[in-house]
C-alpha positions in Angstrom: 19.0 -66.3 -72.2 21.1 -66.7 -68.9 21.1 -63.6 -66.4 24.3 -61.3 -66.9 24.3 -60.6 -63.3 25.2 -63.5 -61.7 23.0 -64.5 -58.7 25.5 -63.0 -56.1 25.6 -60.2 -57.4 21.6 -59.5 -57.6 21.4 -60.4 -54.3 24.1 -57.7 -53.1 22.0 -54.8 -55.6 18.5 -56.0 -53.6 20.7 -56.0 -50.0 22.0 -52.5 -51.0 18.2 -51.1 -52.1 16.7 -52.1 -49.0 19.6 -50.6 -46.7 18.8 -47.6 -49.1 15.2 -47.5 -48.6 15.2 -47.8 -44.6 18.6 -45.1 -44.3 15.9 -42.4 -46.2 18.4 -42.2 -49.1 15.7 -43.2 -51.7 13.1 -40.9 -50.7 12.9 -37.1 -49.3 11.0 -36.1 -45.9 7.6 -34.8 -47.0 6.2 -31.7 -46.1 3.0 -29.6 -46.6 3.1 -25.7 -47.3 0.2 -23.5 -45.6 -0.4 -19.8 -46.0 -2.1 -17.9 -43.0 -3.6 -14.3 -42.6 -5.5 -14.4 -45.6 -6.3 -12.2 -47.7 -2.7 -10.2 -46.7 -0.4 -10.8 -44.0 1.7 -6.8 -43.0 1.6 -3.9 -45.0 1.9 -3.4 -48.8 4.7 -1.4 -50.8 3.3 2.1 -52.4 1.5 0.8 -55.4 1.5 -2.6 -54.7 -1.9 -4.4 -54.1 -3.2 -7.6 -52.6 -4.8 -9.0 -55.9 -1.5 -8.5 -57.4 0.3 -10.1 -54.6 -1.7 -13.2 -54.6 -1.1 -13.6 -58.4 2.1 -13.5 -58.0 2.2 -16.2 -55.4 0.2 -18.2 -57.6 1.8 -18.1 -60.4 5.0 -19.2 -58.5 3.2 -22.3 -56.9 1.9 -23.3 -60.4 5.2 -22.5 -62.2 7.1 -25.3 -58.9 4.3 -27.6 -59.6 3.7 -27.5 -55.7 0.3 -29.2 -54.3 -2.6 -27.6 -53.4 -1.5 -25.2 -50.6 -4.1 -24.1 -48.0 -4.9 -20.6 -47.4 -6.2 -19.8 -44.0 -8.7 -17.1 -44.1 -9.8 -14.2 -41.5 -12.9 -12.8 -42.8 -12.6 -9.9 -41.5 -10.2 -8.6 -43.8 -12.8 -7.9 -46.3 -15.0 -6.1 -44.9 -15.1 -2.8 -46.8 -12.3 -3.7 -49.1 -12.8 -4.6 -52.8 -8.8 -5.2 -53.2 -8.8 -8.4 -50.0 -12.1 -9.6 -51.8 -10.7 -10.3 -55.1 -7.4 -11.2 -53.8 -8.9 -14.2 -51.9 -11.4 -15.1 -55.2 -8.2 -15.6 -56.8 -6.7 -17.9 -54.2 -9.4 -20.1 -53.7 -10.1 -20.6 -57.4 -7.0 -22.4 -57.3 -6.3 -23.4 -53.6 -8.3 -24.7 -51.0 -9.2 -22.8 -47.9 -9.5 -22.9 -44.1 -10.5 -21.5 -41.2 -8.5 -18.9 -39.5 -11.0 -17.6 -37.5 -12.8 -14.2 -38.3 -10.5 -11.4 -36.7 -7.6 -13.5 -35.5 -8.6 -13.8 -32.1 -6.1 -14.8 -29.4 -7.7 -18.0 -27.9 -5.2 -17.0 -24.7 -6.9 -14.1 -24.6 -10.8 -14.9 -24.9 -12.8 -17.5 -23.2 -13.7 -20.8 -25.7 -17.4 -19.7 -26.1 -16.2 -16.6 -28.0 -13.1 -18.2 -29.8 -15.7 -20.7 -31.2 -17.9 -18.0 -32.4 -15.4 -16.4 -34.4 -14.5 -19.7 -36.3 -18.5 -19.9 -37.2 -18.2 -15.9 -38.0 -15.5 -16.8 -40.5 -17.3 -19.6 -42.4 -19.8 -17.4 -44.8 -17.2 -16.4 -46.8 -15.5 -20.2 -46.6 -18.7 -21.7 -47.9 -19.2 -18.9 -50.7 -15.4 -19.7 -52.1 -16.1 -23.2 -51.6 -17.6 -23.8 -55.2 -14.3 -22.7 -56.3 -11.8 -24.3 -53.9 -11.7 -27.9 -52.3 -14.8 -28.4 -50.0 -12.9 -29.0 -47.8 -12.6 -26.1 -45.7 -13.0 -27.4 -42.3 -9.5 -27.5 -41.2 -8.8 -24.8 -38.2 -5.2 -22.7 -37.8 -5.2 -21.4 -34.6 -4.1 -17.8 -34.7 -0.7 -17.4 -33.0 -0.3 -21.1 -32.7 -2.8 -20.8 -29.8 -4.6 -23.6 -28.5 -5.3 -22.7 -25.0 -3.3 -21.2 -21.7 -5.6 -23.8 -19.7 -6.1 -27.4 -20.2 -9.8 -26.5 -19.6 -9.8 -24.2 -22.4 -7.6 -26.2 -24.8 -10.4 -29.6 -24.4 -13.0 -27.4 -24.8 -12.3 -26.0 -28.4 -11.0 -29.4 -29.2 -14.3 -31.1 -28.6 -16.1 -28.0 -30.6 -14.0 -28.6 -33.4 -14.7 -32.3 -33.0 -18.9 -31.8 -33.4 -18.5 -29.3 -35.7 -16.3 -31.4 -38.2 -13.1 -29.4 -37.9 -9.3 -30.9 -38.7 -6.6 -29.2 -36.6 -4.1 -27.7 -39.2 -0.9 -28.4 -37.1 2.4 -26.8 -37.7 5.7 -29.0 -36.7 8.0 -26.2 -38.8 8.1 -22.8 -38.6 10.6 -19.7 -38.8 8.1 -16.7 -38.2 7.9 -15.5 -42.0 5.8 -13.1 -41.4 8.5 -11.0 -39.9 10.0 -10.0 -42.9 6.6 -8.7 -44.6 6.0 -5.9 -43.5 10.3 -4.6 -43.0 9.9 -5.4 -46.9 7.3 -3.2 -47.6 8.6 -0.4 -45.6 12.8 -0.8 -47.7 11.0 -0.7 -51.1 9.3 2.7 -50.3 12.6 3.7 -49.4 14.0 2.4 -52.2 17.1 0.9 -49.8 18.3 -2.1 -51.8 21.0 -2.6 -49.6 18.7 -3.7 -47.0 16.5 -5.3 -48.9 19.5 -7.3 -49.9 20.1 -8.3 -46.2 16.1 -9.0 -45.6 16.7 -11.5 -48.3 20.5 -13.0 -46.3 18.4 -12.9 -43.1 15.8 -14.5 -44.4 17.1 -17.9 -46.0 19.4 -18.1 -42.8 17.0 -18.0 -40.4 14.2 -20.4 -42.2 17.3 -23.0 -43.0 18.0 -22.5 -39.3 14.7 -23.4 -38.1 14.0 -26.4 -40.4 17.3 -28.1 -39.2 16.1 -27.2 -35.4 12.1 -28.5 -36.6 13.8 -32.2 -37.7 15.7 -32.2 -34.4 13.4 -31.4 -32.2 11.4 -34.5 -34.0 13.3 -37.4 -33.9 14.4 -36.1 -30.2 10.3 -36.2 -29.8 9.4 -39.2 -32.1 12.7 -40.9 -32.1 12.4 -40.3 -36.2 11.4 -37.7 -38.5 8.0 -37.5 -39.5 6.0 -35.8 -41.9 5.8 -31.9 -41.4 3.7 -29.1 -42.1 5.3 -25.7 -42.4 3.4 -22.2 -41.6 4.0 -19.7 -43.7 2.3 -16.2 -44.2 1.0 -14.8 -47.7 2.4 -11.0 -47.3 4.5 -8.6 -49.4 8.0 -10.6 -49.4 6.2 -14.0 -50.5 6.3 -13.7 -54.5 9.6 -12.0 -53.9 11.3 -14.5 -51.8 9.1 -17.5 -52.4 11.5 -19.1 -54.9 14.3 -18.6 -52.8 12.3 -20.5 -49.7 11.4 -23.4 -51.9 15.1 -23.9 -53.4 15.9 -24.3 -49.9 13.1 -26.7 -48.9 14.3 -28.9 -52.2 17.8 -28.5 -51.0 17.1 -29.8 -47.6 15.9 -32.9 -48.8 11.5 -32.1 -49.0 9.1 -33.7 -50.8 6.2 -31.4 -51.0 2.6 -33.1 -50.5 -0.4 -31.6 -49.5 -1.9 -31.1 -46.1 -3.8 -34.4 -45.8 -1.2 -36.2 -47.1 1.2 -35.1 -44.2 -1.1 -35.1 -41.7 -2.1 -38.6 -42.3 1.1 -39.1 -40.0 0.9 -40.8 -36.4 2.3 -37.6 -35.0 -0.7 -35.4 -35.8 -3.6 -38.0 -33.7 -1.3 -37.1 -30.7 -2.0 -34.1 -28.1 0.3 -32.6 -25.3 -3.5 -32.4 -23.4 -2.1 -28.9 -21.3 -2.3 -25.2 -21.1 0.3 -23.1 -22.7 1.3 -19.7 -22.7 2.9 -19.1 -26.3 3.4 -22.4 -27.0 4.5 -22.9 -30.6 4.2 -25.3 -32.9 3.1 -28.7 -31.9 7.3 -30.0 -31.5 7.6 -27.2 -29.3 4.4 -28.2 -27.4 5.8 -31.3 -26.7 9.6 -30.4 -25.9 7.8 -28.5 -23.2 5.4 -31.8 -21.8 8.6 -34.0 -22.3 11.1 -31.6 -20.8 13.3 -31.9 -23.7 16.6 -29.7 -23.5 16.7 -27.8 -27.0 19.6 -28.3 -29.8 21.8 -25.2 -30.1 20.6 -23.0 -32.3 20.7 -19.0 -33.4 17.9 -17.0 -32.0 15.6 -15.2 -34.9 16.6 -11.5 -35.8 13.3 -10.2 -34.4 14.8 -6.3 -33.2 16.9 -6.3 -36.7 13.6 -6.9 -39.0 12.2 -4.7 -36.8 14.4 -1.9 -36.9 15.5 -2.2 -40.4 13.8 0.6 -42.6 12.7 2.9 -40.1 
């Protein structure tokens, strides 16, 4: 039986697939989802605790069918508190773990020898949640996007990490969630709807904002996009604005994948190899090395979250 497409006319379909295919249309920009400042990230609303909060979370994540997201622990957290503990057996029965150091030190602030204890302080509790998470918990998230104010301290950590078996957990997007966590917690004791209704507005705008800047500031880098790996806290707005945030990630055009998968991108072997003051995420790192001029974009609503429920 003869072809009902003539030859022409397949060959114009195949032409139009591959210009499809290298345009992007056929397939979304991936993107890995991480959680820092385990067990809690802010303050809680009256009532509210961080066992329930995690479930919550969790529930959504299995609900959106997202891949495994990792949770980046600070150990200290639990000391002394029964609530943290089972909050962060709950995550890592059903996503993996890293390191997030043991108090959340500021490697600007501290010389290498005692950033790198605090990473081997925080992994007793990583091993222990291991038999119930991925075993792979040697992936490190610098706390404040860190990684050094001197070159000297930056290549020293680096080559720690290196003996010790340690993945860097880059970020490439990020819109400083964590902002909104604890503004949430103070509304809802204050039962001020209104302005919980803005933390919401505020919220979206500023993390669709900062994804459109995070793709700019990538193919101005890379001359493309590449994969990405957005930071995000686990706090007191997540289960209530978590839906919201991955509408908007689907809406954008994301594929979620997991953090291996997006770090198996080119981007991630390279390093800016300098000393930063605040530096950012690793985009920003390299706008700065590269002397990029940034896109136009709105500045994030820091003294409103700040102010808002007082």
């Amino acid at each position: 039986m003869e072809s009902l497409i003539p030859l022409a006319g397949w060959m114009r379909l195949l032409t139009g697939l591959v210009f499809l295919g290298l345009t992007g249309v056929c397939s979304a920009q991936r993107l890995a989802i991480t959680m820092d400042d385990l067990p809690l990230n802010g303050l809680l609303p009256p009532g509210v605790t961080r066992a329930e909060t995690t479930r919550n979370v969790l529930t959504i994540l299995k609900k959106r069918h997202v891949p495994p997201v990792y949770g980046f622990v600070n150990a200290k957290k639990l000391e002394g508190n029964p609530d943290a503990a089972e909050a962060l057996k709950l995550w890592a029965a059903a996503e993996p773990v890293g390191n997030h150091t043991y108090a959340h030190m500021d490697l600007e602030q501290n010389p290498p020898e005692a950033f790198e204890r605090e990473i081997e302080e925080d992994e007793p509790a990583l091993e222990l949640l291991k038999d119930n998470a991925s075993d792979n918990w040697h992936w490190l998230r610098y706390p404040y996007l860190h990684e050094g104010d001197t070159v000297e301290k930056r290549r020293a950590v680096r080559a720690y990490l290196k003996t010790r078996g340690y993945r860097i957990a880059q970020v490439t997007l990020d819109w400083e969630d964590y902002l909104w966590n604890t503004a949430y917690a103070r509304c809802v004791a204050k039962n001020d709807s209104k302005s919980i209704a803005w933390l919401r507005t505020s919220y979206l705008n500023t993390a669709s904002e900062y994804l459109d800047l995070g793709r700019e500031q990538a193919k101005l880098i890379f001359g493309h996009e590449i994969n990405y790996v957005l930071l995000m806290h686990l706090g007191a707005f997540s289960s209530t604005i978590l839906p919201d945030a991955l509408d908007l990630l689907k809406k954008k055009g994301f594929k979620l994948v997991t953090l291996e998968e997006a770090e198996t991108d080119p981007a991630y072997d390279s390093d800016p190899d300098v000393g930063f003051h605040d530096a950012g995420t690793l985009l920003d790192q390299w706008m700065q090395v590269k002397q990029v001029k940034y896109p136009e974009h709105a500045e994030k609503p820091y003294k409103e979250v700040e102010a808002v429920c007082q």
